[in-house]
N, C-alpha and C positions, 0 to 999 in steps of 0.2 A: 367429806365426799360431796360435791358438789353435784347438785341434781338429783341427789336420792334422798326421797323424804317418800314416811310410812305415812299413810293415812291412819286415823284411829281403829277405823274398820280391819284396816292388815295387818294391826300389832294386835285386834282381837283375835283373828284366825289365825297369827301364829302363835301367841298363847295358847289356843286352844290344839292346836298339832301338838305343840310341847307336852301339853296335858296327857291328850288320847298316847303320843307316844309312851311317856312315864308309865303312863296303865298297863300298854302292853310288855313292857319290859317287868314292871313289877307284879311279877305272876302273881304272888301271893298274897298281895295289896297289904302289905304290913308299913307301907311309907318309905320305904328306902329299896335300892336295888343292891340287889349281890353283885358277886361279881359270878356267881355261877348262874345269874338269871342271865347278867349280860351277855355271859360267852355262848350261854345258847344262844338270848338273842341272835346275834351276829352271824351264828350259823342257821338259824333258820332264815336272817335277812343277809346276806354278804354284800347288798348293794348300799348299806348304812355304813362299811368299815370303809368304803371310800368317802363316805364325807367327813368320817369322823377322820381320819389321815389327812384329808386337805386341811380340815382348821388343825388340828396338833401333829405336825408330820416327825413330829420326836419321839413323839408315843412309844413304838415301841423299838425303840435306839436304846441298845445296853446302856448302863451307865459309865461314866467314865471312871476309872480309876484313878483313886488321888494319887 
């Protein structure tokens, strides 16, 4: 990608949104997230399942049948 470079300072603050977001999703801070933390998540934030669909737009595509 030509013209897009991180300053060290932007890959700190976005580490650090990464971080603050994990916390919120991991209610119960045991180090991983469920998948029942996440589906609340989502429902208390619905404007997150749009970015999560722009980077994996397969997501939730059945699987194909062999």
């Amino acid at each position: 990608m030509e013209g897009f470079i991180l300053s060290v300072s932007s890959l700190v603050a976005i580490g650090m949104q990464i971080s603050h977001l994990f916390d919120t999703l991991d209610l119960d801070h045991n180090g991983s997230v469920s998948w029942e933390e996440f589906s609340n998540f989502l429902q208390r934030n619905p404007e997150y399942l749009a970015v999560i669909m722009a980077a994996r737009p397969n997501l939730l595509k059945a699987p194909e049948e062999p």
